[in-house]
NUKOLRO-846657 format. One line per field, with one value per residue: residue in one letter; x negated, y, z of N, C-alpha, C in turn. Coordinates in steps of 0.1 Angstrom, whole numbers, plus 5000, padded with zeros to 4 digits. Layout:
# residues N
r: a:...
nxx: X:...
nyy: Y:...
nzz: Z:...
caxx: X:...
cayy: Y:...
cazz: Z:...
cxx: X:...
cyy: Y:...
czz: Z:...
# end
This chain:
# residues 333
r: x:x:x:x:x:x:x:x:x:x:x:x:x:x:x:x:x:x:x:x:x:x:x:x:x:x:x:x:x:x:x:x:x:x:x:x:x:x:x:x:x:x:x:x:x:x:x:x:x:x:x:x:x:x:x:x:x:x:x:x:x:x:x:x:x:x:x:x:x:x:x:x:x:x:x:x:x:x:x:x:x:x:x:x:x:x:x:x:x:x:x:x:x:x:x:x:x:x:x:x:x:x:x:x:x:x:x:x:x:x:x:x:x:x:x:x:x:x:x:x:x:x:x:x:x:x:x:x:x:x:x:x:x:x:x:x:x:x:x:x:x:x:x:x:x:x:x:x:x:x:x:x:x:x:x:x:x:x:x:x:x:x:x:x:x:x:x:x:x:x:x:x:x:x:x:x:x:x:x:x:x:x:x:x:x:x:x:x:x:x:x:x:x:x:x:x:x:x:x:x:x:x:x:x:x:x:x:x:x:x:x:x:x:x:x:x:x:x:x:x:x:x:x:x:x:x:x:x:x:x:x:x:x:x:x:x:x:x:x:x:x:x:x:x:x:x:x:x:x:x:x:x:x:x:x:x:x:x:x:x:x:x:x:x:x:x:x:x:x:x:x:x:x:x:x:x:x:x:x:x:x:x:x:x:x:x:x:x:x:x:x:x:x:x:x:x:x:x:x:x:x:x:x:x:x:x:x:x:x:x:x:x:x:x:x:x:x:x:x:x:x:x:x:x:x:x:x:x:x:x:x:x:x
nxx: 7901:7909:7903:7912:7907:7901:7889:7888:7914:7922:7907:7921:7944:7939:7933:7955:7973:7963:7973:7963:7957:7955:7945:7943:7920:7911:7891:7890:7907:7923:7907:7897:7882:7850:7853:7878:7880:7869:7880:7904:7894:7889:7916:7927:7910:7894:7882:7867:7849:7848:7831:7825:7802:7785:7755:7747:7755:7749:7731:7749:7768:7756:7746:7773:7786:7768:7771:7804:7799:7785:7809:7831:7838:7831:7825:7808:7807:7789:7797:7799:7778:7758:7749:7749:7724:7706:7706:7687:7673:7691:7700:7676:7670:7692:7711:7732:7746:7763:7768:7762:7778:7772:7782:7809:7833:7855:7869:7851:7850:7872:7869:7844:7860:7871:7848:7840:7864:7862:7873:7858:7822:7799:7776:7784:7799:7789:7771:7765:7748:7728:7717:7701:7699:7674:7667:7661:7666:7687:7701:7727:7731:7739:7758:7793:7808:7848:7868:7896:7907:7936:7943:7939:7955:7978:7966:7968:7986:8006:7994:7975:7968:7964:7965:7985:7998:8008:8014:8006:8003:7980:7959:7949:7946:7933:7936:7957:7990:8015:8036:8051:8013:7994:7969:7951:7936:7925:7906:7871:7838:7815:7801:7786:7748:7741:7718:7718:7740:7755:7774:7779:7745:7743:7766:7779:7757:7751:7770:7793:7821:7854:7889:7924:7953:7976:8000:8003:7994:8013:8033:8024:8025:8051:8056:8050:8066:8091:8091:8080:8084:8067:8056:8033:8002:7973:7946:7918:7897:7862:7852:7873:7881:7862:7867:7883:7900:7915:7929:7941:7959:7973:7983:8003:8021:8027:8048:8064:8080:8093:8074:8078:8062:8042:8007:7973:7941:7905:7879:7858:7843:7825:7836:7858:7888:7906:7926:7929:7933:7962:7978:7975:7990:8010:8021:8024:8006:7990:7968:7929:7901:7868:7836:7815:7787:7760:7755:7732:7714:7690:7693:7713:7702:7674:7685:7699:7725:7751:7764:7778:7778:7787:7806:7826:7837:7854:7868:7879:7896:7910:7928:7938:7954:7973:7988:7971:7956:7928:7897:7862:7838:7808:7773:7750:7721
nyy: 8008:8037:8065:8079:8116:8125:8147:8165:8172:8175:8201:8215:8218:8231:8259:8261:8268:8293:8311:8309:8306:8278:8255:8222:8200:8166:8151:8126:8102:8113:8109:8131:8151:8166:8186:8190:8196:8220:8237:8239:8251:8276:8283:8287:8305:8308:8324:8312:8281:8252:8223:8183:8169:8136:8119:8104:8116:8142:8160:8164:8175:8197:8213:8215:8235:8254:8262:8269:8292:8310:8315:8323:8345:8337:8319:8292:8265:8241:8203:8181:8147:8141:8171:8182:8166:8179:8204:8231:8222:8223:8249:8265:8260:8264:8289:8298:8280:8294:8285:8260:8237:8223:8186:8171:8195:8205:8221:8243:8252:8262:8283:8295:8309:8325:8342:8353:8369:8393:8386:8373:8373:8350:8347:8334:8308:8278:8254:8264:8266:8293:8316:8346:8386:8387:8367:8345:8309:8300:8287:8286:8278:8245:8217:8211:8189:8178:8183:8188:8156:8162:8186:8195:8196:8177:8157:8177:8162:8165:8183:8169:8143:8167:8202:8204:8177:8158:8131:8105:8080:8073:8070:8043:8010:7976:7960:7964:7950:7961:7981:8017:8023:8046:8060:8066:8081:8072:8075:8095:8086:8063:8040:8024:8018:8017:8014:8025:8038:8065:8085:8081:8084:8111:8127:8129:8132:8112:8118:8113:8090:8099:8106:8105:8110:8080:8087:8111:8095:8075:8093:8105:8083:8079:8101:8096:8072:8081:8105:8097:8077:8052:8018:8007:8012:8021:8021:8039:8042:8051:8034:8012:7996:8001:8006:7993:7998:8022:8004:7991:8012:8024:8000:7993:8021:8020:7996:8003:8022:8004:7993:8011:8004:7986:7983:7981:7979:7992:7983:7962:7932:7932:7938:7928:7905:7880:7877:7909:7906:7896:7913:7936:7919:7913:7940:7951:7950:7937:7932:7931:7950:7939:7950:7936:7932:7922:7883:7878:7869:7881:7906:7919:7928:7938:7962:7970:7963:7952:7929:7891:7868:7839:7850:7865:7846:7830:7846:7854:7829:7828:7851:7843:7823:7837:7849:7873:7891:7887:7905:7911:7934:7936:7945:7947:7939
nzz: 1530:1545:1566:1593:1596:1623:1640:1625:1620:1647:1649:1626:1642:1666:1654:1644:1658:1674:1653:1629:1591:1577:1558:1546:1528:1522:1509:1503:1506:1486:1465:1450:1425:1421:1411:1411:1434:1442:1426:1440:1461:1454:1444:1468:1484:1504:1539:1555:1550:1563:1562:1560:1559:1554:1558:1533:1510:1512:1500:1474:1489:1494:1469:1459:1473:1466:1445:1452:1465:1448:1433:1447:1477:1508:1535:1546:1567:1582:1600:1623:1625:1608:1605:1630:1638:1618:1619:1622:1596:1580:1582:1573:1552:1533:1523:1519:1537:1562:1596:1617:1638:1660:1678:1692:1674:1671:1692:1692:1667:1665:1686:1671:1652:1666:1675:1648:1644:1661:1686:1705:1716:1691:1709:1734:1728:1728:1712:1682:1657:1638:1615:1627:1630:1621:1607:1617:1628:1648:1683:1705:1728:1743:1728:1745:1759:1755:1778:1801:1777:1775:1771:1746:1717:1698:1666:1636:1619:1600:1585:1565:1538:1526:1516:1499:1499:1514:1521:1539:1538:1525:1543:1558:1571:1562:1583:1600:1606:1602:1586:1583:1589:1619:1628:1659:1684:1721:1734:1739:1732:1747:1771:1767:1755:1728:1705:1678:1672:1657:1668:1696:1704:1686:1682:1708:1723:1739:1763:1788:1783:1777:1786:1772:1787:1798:1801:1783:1756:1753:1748:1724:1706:1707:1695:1670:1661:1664:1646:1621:1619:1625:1624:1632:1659:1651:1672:1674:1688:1699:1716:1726:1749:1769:1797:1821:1835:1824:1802:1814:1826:1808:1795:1813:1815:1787:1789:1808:1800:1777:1758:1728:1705:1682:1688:1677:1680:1680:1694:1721:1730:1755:1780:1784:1794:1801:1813:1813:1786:1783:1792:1777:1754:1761:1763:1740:1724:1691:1680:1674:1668:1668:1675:1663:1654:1651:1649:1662:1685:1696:1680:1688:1711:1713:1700:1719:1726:1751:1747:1752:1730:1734:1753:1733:1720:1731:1740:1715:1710:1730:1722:1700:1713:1723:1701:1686:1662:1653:1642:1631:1630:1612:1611:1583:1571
caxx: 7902:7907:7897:7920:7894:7905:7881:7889:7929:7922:7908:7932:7958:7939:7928:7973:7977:7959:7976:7951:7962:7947:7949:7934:7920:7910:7890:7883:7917:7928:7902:7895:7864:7844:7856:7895:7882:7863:7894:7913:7889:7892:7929:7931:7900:7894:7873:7856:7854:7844:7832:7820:7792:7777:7737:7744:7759:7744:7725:7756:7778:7751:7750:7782:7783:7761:7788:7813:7794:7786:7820:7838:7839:7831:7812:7805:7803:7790:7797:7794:7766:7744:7748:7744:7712:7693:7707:7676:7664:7699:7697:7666:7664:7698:7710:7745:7754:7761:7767:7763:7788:7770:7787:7827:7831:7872:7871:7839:7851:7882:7862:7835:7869:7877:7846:7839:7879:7862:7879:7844:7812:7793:7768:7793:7804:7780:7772:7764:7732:7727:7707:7698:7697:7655:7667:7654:7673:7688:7711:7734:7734:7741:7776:7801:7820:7860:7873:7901:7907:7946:7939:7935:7972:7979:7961:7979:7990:8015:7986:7967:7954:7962:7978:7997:7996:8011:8014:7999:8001:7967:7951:7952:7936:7943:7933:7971:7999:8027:8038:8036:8011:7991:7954:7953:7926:7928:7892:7859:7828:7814:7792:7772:7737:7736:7708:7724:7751:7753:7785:7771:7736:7744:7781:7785:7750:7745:7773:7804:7833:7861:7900:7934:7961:7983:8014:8002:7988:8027:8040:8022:8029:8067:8061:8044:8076:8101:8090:8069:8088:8054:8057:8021:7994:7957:7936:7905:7884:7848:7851:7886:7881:7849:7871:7894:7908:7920:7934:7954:7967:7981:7994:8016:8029:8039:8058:8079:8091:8097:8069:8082:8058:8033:7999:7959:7926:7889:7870:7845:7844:7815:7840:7869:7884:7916:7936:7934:7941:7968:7982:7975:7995:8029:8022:8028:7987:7991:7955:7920:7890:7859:7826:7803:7775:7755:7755:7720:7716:7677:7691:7720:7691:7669:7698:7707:7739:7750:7774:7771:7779:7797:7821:7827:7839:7860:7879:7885:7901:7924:7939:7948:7967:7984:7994:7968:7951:7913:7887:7850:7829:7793:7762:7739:7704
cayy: 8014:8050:8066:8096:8122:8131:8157:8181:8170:8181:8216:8224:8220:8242:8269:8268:8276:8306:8320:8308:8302:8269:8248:8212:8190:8152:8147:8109:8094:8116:8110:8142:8148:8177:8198:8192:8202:8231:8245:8241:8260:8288:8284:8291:8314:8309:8334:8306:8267:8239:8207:8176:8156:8129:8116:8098:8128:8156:8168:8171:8188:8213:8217:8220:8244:8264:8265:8276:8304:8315:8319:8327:8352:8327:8316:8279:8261:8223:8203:8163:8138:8149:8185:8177:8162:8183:8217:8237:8221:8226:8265:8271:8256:8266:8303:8291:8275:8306:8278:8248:8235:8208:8177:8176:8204:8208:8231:8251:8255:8273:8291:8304:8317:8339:8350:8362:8375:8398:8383:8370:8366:8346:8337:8330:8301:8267:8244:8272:8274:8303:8327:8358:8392:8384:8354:8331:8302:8299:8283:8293:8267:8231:8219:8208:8180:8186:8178:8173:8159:8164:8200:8194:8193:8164:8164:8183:8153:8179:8192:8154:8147:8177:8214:8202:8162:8151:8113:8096:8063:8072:8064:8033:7994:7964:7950:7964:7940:7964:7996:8026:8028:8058:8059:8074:8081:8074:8085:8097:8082:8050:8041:8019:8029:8007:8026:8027:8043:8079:8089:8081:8093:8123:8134:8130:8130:8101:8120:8104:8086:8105:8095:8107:8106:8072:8099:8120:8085:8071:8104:8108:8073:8079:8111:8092:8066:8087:8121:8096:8061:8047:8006:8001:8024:8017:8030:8036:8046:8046:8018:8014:7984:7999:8009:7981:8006:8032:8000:7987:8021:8026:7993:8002:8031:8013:7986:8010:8028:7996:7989:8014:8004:7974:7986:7974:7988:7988:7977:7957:7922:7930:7938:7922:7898:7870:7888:7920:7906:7892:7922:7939:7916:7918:7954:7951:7952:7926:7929:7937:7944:7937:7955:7924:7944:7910:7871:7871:7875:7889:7916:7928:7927:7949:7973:7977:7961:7942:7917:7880:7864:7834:7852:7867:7833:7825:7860:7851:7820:7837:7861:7833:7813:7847:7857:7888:7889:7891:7908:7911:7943:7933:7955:7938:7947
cazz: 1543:1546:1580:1594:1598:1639:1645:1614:1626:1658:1647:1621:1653:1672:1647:1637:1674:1671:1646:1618:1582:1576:1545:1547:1519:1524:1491:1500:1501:1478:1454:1442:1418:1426:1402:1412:1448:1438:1415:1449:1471:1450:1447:1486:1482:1522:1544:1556:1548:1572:1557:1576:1550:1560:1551:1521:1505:1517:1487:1466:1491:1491:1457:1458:1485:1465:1438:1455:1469:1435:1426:1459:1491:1514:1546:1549:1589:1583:1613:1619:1629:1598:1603:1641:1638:1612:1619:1617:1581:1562:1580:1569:1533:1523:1525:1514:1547:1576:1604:1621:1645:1669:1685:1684:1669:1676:1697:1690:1655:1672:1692:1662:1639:1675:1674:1635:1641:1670:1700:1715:1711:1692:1715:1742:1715:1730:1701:1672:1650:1628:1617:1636:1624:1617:1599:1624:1628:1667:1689:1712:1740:1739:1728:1755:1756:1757:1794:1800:1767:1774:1768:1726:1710:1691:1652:1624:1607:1590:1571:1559:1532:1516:1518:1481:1493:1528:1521:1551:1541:1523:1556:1559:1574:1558:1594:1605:1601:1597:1577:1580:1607:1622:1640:1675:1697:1733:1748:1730:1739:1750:1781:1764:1743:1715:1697:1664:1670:1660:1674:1710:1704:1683:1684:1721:1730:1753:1772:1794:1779:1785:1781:1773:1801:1796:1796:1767:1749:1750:1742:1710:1705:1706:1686:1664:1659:1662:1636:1613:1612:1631:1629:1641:1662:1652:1683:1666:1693:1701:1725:1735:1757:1777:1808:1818:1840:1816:1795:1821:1831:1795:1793:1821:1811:1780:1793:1816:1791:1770:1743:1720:1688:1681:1686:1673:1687:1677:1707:1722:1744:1764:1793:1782:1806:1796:1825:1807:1771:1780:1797:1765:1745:1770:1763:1727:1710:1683:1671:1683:1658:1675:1671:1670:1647:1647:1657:1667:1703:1697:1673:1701:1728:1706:1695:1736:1725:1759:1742:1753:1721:1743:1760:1725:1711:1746:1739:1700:1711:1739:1716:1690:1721:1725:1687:1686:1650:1656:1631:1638:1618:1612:1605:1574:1569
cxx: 7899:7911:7906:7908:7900:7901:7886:7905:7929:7918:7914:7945:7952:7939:7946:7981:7975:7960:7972:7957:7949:7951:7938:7932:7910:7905:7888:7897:7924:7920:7901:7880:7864:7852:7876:7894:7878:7871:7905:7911:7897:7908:7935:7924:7903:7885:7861:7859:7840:7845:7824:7810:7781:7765:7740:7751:7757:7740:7737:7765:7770:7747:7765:7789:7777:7771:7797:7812:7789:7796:7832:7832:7842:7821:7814:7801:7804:7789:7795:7785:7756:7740:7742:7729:7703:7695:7697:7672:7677:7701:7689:7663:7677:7706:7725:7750:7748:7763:7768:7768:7782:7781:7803:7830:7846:7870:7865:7844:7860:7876:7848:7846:7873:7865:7840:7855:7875:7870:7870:7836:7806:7786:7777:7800:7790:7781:7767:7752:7740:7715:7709:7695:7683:7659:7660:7664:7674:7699:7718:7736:7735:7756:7781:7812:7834:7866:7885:7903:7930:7949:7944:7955:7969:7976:7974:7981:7999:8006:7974:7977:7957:7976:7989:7998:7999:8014:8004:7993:7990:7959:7958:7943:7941:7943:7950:7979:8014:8024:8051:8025:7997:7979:7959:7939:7931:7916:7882:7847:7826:7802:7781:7761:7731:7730:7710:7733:7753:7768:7780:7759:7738:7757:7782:7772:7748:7760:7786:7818:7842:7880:7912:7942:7972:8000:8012:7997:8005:8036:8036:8027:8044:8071:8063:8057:8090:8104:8084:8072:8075:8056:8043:8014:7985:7951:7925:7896:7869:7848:7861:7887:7865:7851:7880:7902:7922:7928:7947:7968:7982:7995:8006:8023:8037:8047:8071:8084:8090:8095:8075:8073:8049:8019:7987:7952:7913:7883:7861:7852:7835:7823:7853:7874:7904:7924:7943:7938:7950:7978:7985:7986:8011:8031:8024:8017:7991:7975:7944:7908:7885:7844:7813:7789:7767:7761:7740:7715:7700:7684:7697:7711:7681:7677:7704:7721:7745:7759:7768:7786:7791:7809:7828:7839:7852:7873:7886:7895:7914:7935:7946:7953:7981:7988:7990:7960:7938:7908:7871:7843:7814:7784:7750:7727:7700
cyy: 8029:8056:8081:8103:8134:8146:8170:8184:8179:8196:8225:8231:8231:8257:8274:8270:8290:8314:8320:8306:8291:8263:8232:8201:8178:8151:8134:8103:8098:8113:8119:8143:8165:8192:8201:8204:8217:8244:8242:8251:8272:8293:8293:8303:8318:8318:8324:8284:8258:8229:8195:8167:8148:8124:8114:8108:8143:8169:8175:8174:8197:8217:8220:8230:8261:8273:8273:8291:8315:8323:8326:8335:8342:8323:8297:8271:8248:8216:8189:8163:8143:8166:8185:8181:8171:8200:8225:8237:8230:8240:8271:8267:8258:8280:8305:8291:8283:8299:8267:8246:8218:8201:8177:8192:8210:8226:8246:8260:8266:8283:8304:8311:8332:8346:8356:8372:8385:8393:8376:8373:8357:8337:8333:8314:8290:8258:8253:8272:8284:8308:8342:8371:8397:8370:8342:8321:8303:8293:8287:8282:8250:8226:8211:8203:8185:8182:8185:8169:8165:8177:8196:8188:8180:8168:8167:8175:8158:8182:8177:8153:8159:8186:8213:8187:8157:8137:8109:8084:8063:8066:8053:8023:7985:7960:7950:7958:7948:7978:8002:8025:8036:8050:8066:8074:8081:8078:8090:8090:8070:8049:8037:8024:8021:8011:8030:8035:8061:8087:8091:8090:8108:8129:8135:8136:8123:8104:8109:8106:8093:8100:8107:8102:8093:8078:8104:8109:8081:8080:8109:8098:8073:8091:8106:8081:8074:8103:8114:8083:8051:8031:8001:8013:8014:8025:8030:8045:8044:8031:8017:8003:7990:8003:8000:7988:8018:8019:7996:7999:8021:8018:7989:8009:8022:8004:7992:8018:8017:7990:7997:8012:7989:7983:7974:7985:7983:7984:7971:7942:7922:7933:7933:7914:7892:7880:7900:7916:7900:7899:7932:7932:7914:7934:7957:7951:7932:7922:7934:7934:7948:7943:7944:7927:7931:7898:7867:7877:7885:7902:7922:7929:7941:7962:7980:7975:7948:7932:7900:7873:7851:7838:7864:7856:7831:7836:7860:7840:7820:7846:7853:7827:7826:7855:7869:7884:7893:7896:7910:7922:7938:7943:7945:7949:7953
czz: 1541:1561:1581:1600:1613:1637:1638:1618:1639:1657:1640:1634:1658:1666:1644:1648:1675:1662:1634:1609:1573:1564:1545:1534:1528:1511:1495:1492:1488:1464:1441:1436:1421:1419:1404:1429:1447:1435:1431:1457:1466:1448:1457:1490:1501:1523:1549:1556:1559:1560:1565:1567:1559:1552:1538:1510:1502:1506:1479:1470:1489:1482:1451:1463:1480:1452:1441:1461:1463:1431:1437:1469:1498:1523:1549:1560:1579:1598:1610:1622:1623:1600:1619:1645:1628:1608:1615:1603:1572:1565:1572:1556:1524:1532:1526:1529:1561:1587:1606:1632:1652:1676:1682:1689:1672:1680:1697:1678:1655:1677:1682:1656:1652:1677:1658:1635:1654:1686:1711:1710:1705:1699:1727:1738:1721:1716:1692:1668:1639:1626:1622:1626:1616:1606:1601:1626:1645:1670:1699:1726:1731:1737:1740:1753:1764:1768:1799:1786:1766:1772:1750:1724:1699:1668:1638:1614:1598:1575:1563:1551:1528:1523:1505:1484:1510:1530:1533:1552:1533:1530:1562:1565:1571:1569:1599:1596:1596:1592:1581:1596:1607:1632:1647:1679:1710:1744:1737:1743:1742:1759:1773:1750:1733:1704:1685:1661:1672:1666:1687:1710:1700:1689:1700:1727:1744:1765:1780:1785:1789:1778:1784:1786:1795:1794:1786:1759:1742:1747:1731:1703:1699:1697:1672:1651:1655:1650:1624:1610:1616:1629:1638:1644:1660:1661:1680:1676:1694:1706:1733:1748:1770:1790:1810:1822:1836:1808:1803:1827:1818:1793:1804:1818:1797:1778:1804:1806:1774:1751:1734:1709:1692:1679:1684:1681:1676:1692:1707:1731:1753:1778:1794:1792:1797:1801:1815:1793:1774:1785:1784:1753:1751:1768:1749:1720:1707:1673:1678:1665:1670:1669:1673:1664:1640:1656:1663:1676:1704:1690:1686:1709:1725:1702:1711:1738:1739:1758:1743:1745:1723:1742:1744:1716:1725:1741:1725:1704:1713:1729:1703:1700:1721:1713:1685:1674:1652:1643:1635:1626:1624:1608:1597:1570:1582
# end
């Protein structure tokens, strides 16, 4: 499984709107070793590099971080859940990294390059730690979720994995049944507060699920098919299923303009309903993973996860009567 990384997608687009000369590496799929990535940076010898590390890595982007800053003219913005969450420490314990870019960062990240390029302020810029001309660490407001999101251009799949490596079919799920096929987002966010989940708690902060327009969904959709050979869309949202409303809009729009691809989702069943899956599957979704986390009705109760485990089993059933390929992701330990 290799996961298209949206967020940094979505800010290359915007930053290559504005005129920016962007250059994107993907060291996962690409499986780059530190030292291949390193020897790229400097290649491109950027003004300033974004990177997005998460916990269990942390240490040796920032030793790597510190590397490059060694050897390069260079300003470093970390953004992401980890960076998110412990802004202050990695300001204040490493000298290396000139900002942190709270919550989804998309737009913000756009917004910090206009102002280092003089075209704003700074503090004007919600989301931003730094340090201050005292070398205090400070923040600039709280970040602000993106509304509408139909605002945000569709991500620079152009520039994935790599500015030397545009193969796509890196990113990939074995869970999808056909080839090639392409992730999508259709909302950010999820109502519910399943205490585990750092996307909701951190990245969004608790805030409201918010949703693509069912026009601009089926029009990436068909870009997607038609510029890119699309056979399947994987909708890898937060919780694509947590609005039935928003699902059924969609699957409207894509039956009037006549199923153009076979799509999958990530979702949930806690609001699921027969009706709607089988609406969904006249609408061309041939698959559904399910976020079941656990089977043990005490842990979801404790986790704030409101899934009744039942109607779980009821909804697995349904979508084998109607030829939809179930998966279920679990959380161990």
């Amino acid at each position: 499984y290799a996961m298209f990384p949206f967020f940094l997608a979505y800010t290359a687009a915007l930053l290559e709107q504005d005129g920016i000369d962007v250059r994107v590496m993907d060291a996962v799929p690409l499986n780059l070793t530190e030292a291949e990535f390193e020897s790229r940076v400097a290649e491109s010898a950027p003004d300033l590099l974004v990177l997005e590390p998460n916990t269990a890595v942390i240490d040796d982007v920032l030793a790597m971080v510190a590397r490059l800053r060694r050897d390069n003219q260079l300003q470093v913005v970390l953004v992401g859940v980890h960076a998110s969450a412990c802004a202050d420490e990695l300001l204040r314990d490493n000298a290396d990294v000139a900002f942190v870019v709270h919550g989804e960062y998309d737009v913000a990240v756009r917004d910090l390059v206009r102002a280092l390029t003089g075209l704003r302020l700074i503090d004007s810029v919600p989301g931003i730690s730094y340090r201050d001309s005292s070398g205090r660490v400070t923040m600039t407001g709280p970040p602000q979720p993106i509304e509408p999101l139909d605002d945000l251009p569709p991500p620079a799949r152009h520039m994935f994995p790599a500015y030397f490596d545009n193969d796509m079919s890196l990113y990939f799920d074995g869970f999808c049944q056909k080839q090639p096929a392409f992730h999508m987002h259709t909302s950010r966010g999820c109502p519910f507060r399943c205490n585990f989940c750092a996307w909701v708690q951190v990245l969004y902060d608790s805030g409201p699920q918010r949703f693509f327009s069912p026009q601009r969904i089926v029009d990436e959709m068909e870009m997607l098919v038609d510029e890119w050979g699309a056979q399947e869309i994987y909708i890898d949202d937060d919780n694509f299923l947590a609005r039935p409303s928003h699902v059924e809009a969609l699957c409207d729009e894509l039956v009037r303009r006549g199923r153009p691809v076979a799509w999958s989702a990530m979702a949930d069943a806690i609001v699921l309903s027969d009706t709607l899956l089988a609406k969904m599957a006249d609408a061309g979704c041939i698959g559904i993973k399910f976020g079941l986390d656990s089977s043990d009705a005490r842990v979801l109760s404790a986790t704030k996860k409101p899934l009744k485990l039942e109607r779980l089993e009821s909804i697995v059933a349904q979508a084998g009567r109607l030829g939809l390929k179930t998966h279920a992701t679990v959380v161990f330990g």
